[in-house]
N, C-alpha and C positions, 0 to 999 in steps of 0.2 A: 669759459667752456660750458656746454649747455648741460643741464643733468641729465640727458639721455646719452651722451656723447661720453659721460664721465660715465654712465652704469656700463655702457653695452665695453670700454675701454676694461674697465675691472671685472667684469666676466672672464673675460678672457686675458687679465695676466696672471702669470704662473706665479706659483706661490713662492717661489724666491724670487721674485722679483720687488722690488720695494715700494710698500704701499705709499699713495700720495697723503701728507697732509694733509688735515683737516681744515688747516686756516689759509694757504695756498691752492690759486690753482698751477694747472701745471706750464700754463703758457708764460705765468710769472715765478717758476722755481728761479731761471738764473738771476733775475733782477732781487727775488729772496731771502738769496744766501748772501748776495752783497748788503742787502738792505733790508733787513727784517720788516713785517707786517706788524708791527707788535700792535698797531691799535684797531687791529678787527678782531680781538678779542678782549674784553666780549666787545659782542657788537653797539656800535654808539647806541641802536634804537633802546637797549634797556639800561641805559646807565641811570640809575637810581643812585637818589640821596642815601645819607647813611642809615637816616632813622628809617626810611622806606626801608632799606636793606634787613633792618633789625625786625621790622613787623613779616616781611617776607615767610624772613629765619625762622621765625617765633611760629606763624601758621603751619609749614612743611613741618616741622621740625618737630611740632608737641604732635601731628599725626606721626610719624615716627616713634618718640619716645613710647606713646600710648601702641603702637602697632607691637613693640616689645614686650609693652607692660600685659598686654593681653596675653601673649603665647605663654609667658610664666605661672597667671593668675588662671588661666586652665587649668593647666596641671597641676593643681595643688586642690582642685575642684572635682576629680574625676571621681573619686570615693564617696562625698556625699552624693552626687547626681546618681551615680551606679547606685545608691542605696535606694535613694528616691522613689528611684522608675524600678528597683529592682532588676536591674539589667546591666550587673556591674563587668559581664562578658562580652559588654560590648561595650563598654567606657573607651574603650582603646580607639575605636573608630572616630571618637571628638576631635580629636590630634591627629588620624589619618586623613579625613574629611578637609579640613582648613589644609594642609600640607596637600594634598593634591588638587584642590583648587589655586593655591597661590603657583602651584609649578604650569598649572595649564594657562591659565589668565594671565601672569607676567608678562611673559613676551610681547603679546598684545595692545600692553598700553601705551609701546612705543612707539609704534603707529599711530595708537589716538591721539597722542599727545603731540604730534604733530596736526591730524585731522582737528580733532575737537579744539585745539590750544590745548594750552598748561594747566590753563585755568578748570578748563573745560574739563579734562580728564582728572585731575586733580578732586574736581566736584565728583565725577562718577564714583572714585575710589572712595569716598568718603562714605556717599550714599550707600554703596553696597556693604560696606566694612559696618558703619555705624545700624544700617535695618536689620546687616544679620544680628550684631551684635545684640540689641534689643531682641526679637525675636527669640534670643537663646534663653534669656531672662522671663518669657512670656511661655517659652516652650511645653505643653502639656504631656510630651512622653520622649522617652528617650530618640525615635527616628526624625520626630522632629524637631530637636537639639540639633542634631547633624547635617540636615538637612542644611538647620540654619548656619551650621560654623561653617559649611561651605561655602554659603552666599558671604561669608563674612569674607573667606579666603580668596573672594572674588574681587575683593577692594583690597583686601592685606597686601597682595602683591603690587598693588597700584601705588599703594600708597609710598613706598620705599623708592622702587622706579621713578612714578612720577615726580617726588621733590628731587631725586641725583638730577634728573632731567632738567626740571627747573633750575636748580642752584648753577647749572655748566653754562645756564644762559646768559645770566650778569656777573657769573665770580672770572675774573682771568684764573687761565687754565692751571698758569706757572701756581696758586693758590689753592686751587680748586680741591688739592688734596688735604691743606691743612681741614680746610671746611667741612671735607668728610669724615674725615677724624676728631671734629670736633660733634659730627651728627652720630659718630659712634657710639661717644662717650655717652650721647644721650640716649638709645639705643641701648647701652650697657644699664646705664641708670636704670632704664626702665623694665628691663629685662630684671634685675634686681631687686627694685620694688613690688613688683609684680608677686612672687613668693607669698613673703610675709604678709603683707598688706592682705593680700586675695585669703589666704588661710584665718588670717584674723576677722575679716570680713564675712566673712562664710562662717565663722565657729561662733561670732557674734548676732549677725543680722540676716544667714542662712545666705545660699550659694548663689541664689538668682541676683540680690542686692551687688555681688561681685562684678556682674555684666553691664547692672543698670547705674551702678558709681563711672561709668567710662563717658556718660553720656556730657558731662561740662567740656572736658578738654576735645571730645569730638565736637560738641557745638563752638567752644573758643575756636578751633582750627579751621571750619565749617565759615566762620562767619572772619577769621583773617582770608582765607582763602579769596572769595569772592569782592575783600572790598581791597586788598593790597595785591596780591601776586597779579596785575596786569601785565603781564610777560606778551612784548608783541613779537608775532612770527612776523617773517618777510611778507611785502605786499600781495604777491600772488598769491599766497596761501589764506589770509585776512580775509583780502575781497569777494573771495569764495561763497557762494549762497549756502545754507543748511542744506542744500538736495546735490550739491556739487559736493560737497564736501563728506556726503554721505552714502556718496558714489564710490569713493577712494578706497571704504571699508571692504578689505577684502573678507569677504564674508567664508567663501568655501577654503578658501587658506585658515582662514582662523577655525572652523570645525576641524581638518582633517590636523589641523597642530594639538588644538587640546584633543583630541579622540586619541592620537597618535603620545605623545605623554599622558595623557591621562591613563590609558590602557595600560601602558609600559609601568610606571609607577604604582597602579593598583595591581599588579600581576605579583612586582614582590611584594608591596605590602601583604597581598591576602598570604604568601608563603610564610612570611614571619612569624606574622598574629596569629594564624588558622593552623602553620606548623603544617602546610599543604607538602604534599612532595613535590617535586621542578614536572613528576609523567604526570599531576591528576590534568582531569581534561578542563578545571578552569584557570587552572595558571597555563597550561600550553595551549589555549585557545584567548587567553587575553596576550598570553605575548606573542603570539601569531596574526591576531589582528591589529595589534601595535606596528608592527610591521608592513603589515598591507598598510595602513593610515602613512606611514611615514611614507613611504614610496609614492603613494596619492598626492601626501604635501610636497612633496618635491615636486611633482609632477606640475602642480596646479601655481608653487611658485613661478616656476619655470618658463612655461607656457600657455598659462592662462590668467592669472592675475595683473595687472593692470601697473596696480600699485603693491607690490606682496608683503604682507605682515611680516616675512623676514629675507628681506632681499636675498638673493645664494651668491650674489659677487660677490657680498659684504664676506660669505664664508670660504670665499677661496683665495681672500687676501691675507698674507702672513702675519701680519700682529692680530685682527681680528681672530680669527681661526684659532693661534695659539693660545689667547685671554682666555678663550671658551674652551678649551680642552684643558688648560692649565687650572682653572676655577672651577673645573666638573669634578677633576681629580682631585684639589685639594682640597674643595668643600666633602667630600666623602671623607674624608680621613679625619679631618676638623670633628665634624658630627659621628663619626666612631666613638672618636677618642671622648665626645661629650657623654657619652651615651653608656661607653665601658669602663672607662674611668672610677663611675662611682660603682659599678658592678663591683669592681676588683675589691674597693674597699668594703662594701656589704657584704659580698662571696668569698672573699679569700683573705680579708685582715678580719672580717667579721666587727664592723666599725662602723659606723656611719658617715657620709662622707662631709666631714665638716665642714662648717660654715667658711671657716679659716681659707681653707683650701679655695674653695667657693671663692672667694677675695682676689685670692692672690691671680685666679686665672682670668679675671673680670678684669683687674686690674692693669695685667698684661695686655689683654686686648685692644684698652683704652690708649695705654701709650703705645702700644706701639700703632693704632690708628693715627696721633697726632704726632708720633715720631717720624712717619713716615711722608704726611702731608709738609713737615715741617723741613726735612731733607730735600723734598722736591722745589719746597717754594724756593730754599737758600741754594742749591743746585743747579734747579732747571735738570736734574738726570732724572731718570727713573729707572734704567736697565739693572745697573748695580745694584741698587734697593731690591730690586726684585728677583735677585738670585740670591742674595742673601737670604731676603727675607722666605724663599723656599728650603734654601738647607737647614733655615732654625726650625721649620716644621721637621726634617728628615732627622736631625740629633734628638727634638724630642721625643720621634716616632722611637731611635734606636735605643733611649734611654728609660725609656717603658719596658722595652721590651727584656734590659735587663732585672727589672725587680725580679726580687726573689725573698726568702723566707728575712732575712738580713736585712734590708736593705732599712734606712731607718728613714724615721717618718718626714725627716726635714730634707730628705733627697726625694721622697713620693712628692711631694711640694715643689722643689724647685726646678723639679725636672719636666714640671706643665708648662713653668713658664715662658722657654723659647716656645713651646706650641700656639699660647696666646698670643704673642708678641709677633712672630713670626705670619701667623697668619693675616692678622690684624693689620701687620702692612702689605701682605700679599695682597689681601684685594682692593685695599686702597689704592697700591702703586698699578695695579691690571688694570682695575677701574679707567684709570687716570691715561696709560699705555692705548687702553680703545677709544674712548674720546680724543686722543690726539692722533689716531689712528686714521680714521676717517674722514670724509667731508661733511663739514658741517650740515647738510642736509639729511647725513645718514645715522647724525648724532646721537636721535633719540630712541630708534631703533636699534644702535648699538646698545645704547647705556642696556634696552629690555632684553637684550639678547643674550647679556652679562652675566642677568640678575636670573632669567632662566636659567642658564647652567649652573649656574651658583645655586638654586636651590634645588635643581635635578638631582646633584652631587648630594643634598642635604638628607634627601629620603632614601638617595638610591645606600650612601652611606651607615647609616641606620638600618635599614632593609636588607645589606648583603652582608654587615659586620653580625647582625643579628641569626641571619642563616647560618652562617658559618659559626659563629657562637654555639645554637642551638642542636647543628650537627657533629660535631667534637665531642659537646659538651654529654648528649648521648653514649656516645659511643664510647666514653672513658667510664663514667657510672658503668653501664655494662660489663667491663672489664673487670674492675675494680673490685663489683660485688656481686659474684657470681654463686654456683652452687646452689646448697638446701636455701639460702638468702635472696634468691632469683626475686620472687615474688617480692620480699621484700624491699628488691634492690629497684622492680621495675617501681612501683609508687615513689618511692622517695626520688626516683629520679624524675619523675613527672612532678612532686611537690617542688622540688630543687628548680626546675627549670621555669617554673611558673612564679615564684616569689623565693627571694634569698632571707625572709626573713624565717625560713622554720627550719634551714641550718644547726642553726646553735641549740635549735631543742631537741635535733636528731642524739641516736646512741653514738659513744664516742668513732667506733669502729667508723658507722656509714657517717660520721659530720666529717671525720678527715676525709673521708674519701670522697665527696660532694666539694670540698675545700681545694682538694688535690687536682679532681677535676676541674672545674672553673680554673682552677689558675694554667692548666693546661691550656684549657677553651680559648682564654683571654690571652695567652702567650701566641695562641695560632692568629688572632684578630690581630696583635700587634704587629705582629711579622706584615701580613698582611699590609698594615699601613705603612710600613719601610717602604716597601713594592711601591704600591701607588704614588707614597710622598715623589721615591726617587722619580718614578715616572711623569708627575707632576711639572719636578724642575728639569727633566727633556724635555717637555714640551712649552715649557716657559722658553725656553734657550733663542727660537726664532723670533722672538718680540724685538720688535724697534724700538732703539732711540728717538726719538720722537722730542724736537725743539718747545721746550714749555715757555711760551712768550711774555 
């Protein structure tokens, strides 16, 4: 079946209808199910030796570890830079900047990665990841720090996409989960090192040195990339010239996507950070122009791009569609619960959130990455995995939400870990759901379609647990300490909301009532994530079964 015959076919089936196959077509389902395809997966053209397979791993893969190790070793940088430049009001913006560049640029590289090769797109992410990277290290004032973590943000999100992309090319699919779950773990690693290291480094040999230590394993990766990852597409797409191929870039689809996310995402950021209200005229004029851009992108999918950076059949077929509603939702609640977690313990145990703890949810994550990869290979299922693996999010959502004054410290601990674990194989098993989902030709642009909503859900999670946070969190201070104490109730409640460390130096009266508050604020956040988790796993509910060969 020809791929014009199979897009204009999935336009127009209805979303209960059952999507085709990734590794069949449809004129051989009945021959199929008698006779499985199992060896067009992967395809013969990249069968690679072992040791090729291991140099592959090794280049994707330490981009990755290091794409982790960086987001960590930022944040533990944001205090001496703000001291620096003196502009520590706008430290927050370092970590907005890179998070809204990797949600616009994502999607993106799934397309290239088809246009440019693996290879190809593989190299861009590297170059933009590794210039800003540098740059940040060279930066002479704080706007042009940000400047740079965006250009960094521009390859960050390539770099994760692009290797899922690669590795689906030569791993059988029935595998293909363990493999992600073992790129978690490195992922977790790095995210972990990342901390320490980066603070010792900076306390040591000053902050910039923290940026410019990244530059070996970006060169190791750099120089595996180009001389192993030979990943060959099908013939027509190969023999394609550079000006054919650079035809296919849907150029006005890709502005009115990132314009259209990027708007959206910067609209709640500036509300959290800036504490804007939903009426000032620049949060209701950036999420009004968010709107217009989306409707444009649709438009320009639709009806005028050629080749579209996000095909719209791909999103009116049922397991596609659900991955990405299911992954928007539960990446929000994920990155709540990362975000308020240690709130609760600084604001309302008045503790710090220990290392231990730190462990135990790393930990979780890890396996249940390779738990899940490791269910699928030995199964061939993924549906079951993946309802479970949403209700261990919803128990842990509902068992936060019971702490209270009581609760002792080895149940705040244990009770993270269905969220790690849980998750950790949600998006392994979705992941894995949309690649089997599709036709192999729409492979790579699913994988970025994934990894888009999965980090929309990441800011947007942050962004509205944080509103909501910070509107409660008001409005009970107010309550609490009213009267001749008004004045003094308004400051501490602006010190309260702005850092929880000058709680414990407040008078006893206003520290319980700042204590009281928060744990109110963060009971309303929690609820909140019950809501979405449940919502999460309806929307997981229409996902296929889908034959892992």
């Amino acid at each position: 079946m020809s791929t014009s015959r199979r897009a204009s076919m999935s336009e127009t089936t209805s979303l209960l209808e059952e999507a085709p196959p990734s590794y069949y077509s449809t004129d051989d389902v009945d021959e199929a199910v008698t006779e499985p395809q199992v060896d067009l997966d992967p395809q013969p053209l990249n069968n690679f030796s072992r040791r090729d397979t291991y140099w592959i791993l090794a280049g994707l893969w330490s981009a990755v570890l290091l794409g982790a190790f960086d987001g960590t070793v930022v944040a533990t940088l944001l205090t001496p830079i703000g001291s620096e430049f003196n502009a520590s009001n706008q430290s927050s913006y370092i970590g907005t900047s890179y998070l809204l560049s990797v949600c616009c640029f994502t999607p993106l590289y799934g397309r290239l990665a088809d246009i440019l090769g693996r290879k190809g797109a593989m190299l861009l992410a590297l170059t933009l990841f590794g210039s800003g990277t540098i740059l940040c290290g060279l930066a002479p004032s704080m706007t042009f720090l940000i400047v740079s973590r965006a250009v960094a943000g521009m390859g960050g999100g390539g770099v994760m996409t692009v290797s899922s992309i690669a590795v689906s090319d030569f791993i059988p699919l029935k595998q293909r989960g363990l493999y992600q779950g073992m790129a978690n773990i490195l992922f977790g690693l790095g995210a972990g090192l990342g901390g320490p290291l980066g603070g010792w480094v900076s306390d040591t040999f000053g902050w910039r040195t923290a940026f410019y230590m990244q530059a070996p394993v970006l060169i190791f990766s750099f120089i595996l990339v180009i001389t192993k990852v030979n990943i060959r597409l099908p013939s027509e797409v190969e023999n394609q010239s550079l000006a054919e191929k650079l035809q296919r870039i849907d150029v006005l689809g890709s502005i009115t996507l990132v314009a259209a996310v990027g708007l959206l995402l910067l609209g709640f950021s500036l509300k959290t950070t800036e504490e804007l209200p939903w009426s000032h005229p620049l949060i209701y004029s950036l999420l009004c122009s968010s709107v217009v851009c989306g409707f444009g992108f649709v438009y320009v999918e639709k009806h005028w791009a050629p080749y579209p950076v996000m095909p719209l059949h791909l999103m009116t077929q049922r397991t596609p569609l659900a991955v990405s509603i299911s992954n928007l939702l539960t990446s929000m609640t994920a990155f709540s619960m990362l975000y308020n977690v240690p709130l609760y313990f600084s604001a309302v145990r008045l503790e710090p959130a220990t290392k231990a703890g730190e462990s135990h949810l790393k930990v979780a994550i890890s396996t249940g990455s390779v738990f899940a990869g490791w269910i699928m290979r030995r199964t061939g299922k993924l549906y079951t995995l993946t309802l479970v693996s949403s209700l261990l999010t919803i128990l842990a959502s509902t068992l936060v939400c019971l702490w209270g004054n009581n609760t002792s410290t080895f149940h705040l601990w244990i009770d993270l870990i269905p969220q790690g674990f849980g998750m950790a194989s949600f998006i392994t098993s979705t992941l894995i759901a949309m690649i089997a989902g599709v036709y192999r030709e729409d492979m790579a642009v699913a994988t970025g379609i994934t990894y888009l909503f999965r980090t929309t859900g990441q800011v947007l999670g942050v962004s509205l647990s944080g509103a909501i946070l910070q509107g409660v969190l008001l409005q009970r201070l107010r309550l609490r300490i009213s009267g001749p104490d008004a004045d003094k109730a308004e400051l501490s409640s602006r010190c309260c909301r702005h850092t929880t460390e000058i709680i414990p130096t407040l008078d006893p009266l206003t520290r319980q009532a700042a204590v009281d508050s928060y744990a109110d604020a963060l009971r309303v956040v929690f609820i909140c994530q019950v809501a979405i988790n449940v919502c999460g796993f309806l929307a997981c509910l229409p996902i296929q079964e889908s034959p892992l060969p």
